[in-house]
C-alpha positions in Angstrom: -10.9 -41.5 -11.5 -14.2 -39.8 -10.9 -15.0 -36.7 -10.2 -16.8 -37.7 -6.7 -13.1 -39.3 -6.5 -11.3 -36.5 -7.4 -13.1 -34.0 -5.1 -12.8 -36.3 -1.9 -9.5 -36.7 -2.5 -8.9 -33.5 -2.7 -11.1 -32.5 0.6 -9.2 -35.2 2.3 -5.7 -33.4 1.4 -7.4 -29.9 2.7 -6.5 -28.6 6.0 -9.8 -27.5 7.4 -10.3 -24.7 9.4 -10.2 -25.5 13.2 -14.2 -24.5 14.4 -14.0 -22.1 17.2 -14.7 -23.2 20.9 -17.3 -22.3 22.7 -15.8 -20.6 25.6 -14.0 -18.1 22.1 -17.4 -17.6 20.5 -18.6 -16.4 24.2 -15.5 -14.1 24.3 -16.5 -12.8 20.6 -20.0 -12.4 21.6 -19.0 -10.1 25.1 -16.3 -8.2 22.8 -19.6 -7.2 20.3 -22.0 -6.2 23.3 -19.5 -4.6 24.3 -18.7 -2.7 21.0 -22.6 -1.8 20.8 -22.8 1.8 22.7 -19.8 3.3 20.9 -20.7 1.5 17.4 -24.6 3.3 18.3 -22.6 6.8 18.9 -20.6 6.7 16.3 -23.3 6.2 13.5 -25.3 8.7 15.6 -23.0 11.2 15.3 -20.4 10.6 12.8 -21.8 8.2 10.2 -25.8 10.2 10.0 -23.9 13.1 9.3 -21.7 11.8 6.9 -24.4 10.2 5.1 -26.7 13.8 5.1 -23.6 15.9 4.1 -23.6 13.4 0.6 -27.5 13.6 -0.1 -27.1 17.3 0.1 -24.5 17.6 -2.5 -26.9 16.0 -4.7 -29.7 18.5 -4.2 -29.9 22.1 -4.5 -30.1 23.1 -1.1 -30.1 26.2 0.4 -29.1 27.0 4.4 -32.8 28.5 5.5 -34.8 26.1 3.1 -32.7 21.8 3.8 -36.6 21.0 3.8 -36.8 21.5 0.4 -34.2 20.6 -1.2 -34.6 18.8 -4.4 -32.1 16.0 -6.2 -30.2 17.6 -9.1 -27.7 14.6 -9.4 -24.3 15.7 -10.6 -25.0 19.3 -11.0 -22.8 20.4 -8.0 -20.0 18.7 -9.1 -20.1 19.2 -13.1 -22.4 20.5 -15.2 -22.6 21.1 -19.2 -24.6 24.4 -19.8 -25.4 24.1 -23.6 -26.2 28.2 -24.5 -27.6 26.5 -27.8 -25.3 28.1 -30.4 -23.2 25.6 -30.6 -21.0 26.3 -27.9 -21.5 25.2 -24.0 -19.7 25.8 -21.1 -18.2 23.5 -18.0 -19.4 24.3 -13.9 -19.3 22.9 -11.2 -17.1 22.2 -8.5 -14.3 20.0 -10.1 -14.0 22.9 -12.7 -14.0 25.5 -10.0 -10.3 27.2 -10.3 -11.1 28.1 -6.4 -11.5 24.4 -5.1 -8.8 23.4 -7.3 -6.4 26.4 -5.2 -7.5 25.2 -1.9 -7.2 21.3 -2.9 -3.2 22.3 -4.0 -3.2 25.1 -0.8 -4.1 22.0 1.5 -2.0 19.3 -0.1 1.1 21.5 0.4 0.6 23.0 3.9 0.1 19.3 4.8 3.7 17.8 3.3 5.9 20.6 4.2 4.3 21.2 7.6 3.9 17.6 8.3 7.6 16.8 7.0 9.1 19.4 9.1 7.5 18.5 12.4 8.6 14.8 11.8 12.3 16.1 11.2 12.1 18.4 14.5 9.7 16.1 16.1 12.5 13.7 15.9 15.4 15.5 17.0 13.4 16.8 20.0 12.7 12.9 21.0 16.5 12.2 20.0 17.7 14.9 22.8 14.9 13.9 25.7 15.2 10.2 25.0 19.0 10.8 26.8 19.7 11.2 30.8 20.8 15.4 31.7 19.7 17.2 34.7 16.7 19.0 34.2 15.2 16.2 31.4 12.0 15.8 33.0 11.1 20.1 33.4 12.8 20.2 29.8 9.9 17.7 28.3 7.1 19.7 30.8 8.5 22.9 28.7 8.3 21.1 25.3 4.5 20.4 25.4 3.5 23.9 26.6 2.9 24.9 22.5 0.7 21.5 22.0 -1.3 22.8 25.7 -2.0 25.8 24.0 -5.2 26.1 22.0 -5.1 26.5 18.8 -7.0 29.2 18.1 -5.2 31.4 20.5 -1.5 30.2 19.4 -3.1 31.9 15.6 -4.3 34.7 17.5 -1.4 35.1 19.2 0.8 34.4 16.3 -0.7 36.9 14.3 0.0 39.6 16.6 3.4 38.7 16.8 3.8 38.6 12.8 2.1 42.1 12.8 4.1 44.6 10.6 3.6 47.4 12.5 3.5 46.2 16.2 5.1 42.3 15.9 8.0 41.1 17.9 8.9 38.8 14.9 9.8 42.2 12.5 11.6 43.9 15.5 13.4 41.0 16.5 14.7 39.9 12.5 15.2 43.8 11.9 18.1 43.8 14.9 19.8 41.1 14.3 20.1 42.7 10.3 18.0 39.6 8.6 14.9 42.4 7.2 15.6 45.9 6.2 11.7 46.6 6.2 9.1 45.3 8.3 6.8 42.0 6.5 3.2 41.8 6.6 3.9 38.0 7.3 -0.3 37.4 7.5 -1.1 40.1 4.6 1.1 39.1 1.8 0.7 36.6 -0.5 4.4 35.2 -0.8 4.7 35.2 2.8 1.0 34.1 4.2 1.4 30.3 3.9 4.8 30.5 5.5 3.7 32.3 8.5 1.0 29.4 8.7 3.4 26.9 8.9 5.6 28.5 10.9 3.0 28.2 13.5 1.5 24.8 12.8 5.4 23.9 13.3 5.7 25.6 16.4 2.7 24.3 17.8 2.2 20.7 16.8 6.1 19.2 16.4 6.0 18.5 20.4 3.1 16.2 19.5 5.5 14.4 17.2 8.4 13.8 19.7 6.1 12.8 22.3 4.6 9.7 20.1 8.5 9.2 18.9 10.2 9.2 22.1 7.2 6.9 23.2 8.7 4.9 20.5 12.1 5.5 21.7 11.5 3.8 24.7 10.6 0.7 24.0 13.5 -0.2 22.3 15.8 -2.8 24.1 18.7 -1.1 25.8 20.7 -4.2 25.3 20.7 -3.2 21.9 22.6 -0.2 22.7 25.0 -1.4 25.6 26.0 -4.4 22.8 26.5 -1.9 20.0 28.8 0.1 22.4 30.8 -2.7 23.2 31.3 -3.4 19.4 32.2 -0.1 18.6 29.2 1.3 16.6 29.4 4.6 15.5 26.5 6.5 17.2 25.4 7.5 13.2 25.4 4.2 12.3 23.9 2.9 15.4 20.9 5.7 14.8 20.4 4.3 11.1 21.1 0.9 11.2 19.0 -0.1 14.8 17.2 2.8 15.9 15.7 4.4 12.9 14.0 0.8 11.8 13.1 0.0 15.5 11.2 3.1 16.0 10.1 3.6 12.7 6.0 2.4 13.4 5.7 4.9 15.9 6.9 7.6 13.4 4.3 6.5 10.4 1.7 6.8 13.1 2.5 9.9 14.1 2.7 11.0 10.6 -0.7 9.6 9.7 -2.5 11.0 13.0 -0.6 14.6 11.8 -1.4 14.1 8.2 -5.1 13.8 8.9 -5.0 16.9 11.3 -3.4 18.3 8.4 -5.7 18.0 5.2 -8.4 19.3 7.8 -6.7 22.4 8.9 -9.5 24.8 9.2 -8.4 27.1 12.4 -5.2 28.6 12.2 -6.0 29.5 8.7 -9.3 31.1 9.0 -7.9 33.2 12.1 -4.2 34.2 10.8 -5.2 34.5 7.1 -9.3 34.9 6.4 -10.5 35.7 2.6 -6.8 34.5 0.8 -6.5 32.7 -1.9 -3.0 31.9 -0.9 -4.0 29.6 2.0 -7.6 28.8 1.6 -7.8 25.7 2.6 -10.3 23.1 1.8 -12.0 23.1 5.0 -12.3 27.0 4.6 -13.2 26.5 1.0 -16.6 24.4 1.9 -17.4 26.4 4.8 -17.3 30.0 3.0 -19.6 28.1 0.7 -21.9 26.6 3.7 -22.5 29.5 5.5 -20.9 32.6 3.7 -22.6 32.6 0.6 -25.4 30.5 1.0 -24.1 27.7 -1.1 -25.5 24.9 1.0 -25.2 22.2 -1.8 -22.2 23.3 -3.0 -20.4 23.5 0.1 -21.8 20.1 0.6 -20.2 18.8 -2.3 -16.8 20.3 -1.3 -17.4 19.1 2.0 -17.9 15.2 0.1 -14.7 15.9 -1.7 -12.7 16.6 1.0 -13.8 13.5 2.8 -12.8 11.2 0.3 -10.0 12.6 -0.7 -8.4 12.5 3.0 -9.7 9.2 3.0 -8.1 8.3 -0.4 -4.6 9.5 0.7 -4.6 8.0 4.2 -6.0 4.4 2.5 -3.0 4.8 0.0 -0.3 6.0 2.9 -1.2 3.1 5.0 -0.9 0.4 2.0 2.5 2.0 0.6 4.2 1.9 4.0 2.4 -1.4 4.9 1.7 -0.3 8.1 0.9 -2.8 10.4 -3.0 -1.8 12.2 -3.6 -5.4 13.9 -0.3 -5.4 16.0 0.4 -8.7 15.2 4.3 -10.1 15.1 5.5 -9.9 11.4 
């Protein structure tokens, strides 16, 4: 048999792909127009950014010259400095033992923070999603620390956590937990606990409201039948809830995980200048503004993009999380 043969054989065992009507094509075509304004916006103000942030860490810009800023490649990120002897030394960012801190500051204030508000988050939802008197000024009371803005729960937080004048010492010092007052903010061991402490505090209700959204959409047939069979309520919880509600909880974790890698303000107001909980965000913006590192802070800023991007890319493929909403 010929290859002419061969090939329309093939094609004619081929399913081909149905063509699109034209009453679909119109639909595509409104759904695009529609798109336009906010695609415009966003490049305006998100993507022109983005892309000037990038050029910047290539340059050698400073904050009261951008104007003049000239390409230096690589140079803010690593750079060999030969001192001709011989010998040579490493800069740059990704040898910076500063960066580095805030990177492994930020990874770790986003896990633990981010794996206790889903545990409390989900408790919380757990105890609202069932029927008591009172439920609906109990959930009102929930969300007042998510109301709150941020800056004044730090604010307020870091009065509380005062050594001196803090409720926190008082209270811990009466029930006999603390001999001596902690400088919760001032201390090293203690200042990236007293920062989760209050990105717990404040953002768990945000967690149990996207749960117990999840909560309830689960059939309640489901339930009545397990009760009629006999289910243990544990076993109910890990055998039919847990697996029913568990997309709203990876989307809650992802939408807290990204608040997370960026946390910039309860940091810079609880703990400011610490190595202990410098963040990333804080990191590029010292460098930005503070010191007059433009292009440097630039390149941090670059970093931190990509790296939030890199770990919310790799979260979404390991839980193969499900964006489209289509049935599975």
């Amino acid at each position: 048999m010929s290859l002419t043969s061969d090939a329309a054989a093939t094609g004619a065992l081929t399913p081909t792909k149905p063509k699109a009507s034209r009453l679909s094509r119109e639909r595509i075509r409104s759904a695009w127009l529609f798109l336009a304004p906010m695609l415009i916006v966003l490049a305006a103000v998100a993507l022109y950014p983005l892309y000037r942030t990038i050029y910047f860490s290539f340059t050698d810009a400073s904050l009261d010259l951008l104007g003049e800023a000239r390409w230096v490649g690589f140079r803010n990120y690593l750079e060999y400095l030969d001192y001709g002897n011989g010998q040579g030394e490493y800069f740059g960012l990704l040898v910076d033992a500063r960066w580095w801190r805030s990177v492994w500051n930020t990874v770790w204030f986003a896990v633990v923070s981010v794996a206790l508000e889903t545990v409390f988050g989900l408790i919380i939802a757990l105890v609202l999603f069932r029927k008591f008197p009172g439920r609906v000024w109990v959930q009102a009371a929930v969300l007042i620390p998510w109301a709150i803005p941020t800056i004044v729960s730090a604010r307020m937080w870091a009065w509380m956590m005062h050594d001196q004048f803090g409720i926190l010492n008082d209270m811990l010092e009466r029930v006999g937990l603390i001999d001596t007052p902690i400088a919760w903010t001032a201390s090293p061991e203690t200042a990236m606990i007293a920062v989760i402490i209050v990105d717990v505090w404040k953002t768990t209700p945000f967690m149990a409201l996207l749960i117990l959204a999840g909560l309830q959409m689960v059939p309640q047939d489901i339930y009545e039948a397990a009760k009629l069979d006999g289910v243990p309520p544990f076993r109910l919880f890990r055998k039919v809830t847990l697996p029913l509600i568990m997309p709203a909880v990876l989307v809650a974790v992802v939408f807290r995980a990204l608040d997370a890698l960026r946390v910039f303000d309860i940091i810079y107001v609880m703990t400011p200048n610490t190595d202990s909980t410098r963040s990333m965000s804080v990191f590029a913006r010292e460098n930005l503004f503070d010191f007059d590192q433009f292009a440097y802070g630039s390149a941090a800023s670059t970093l931190l993009f990509f790296i939030i991007a890199l770990m919310t890319i790799s979260f979404i493929y390991l839980t193969r999380m499900n964006l489209e909403g289509d049935e599975r």
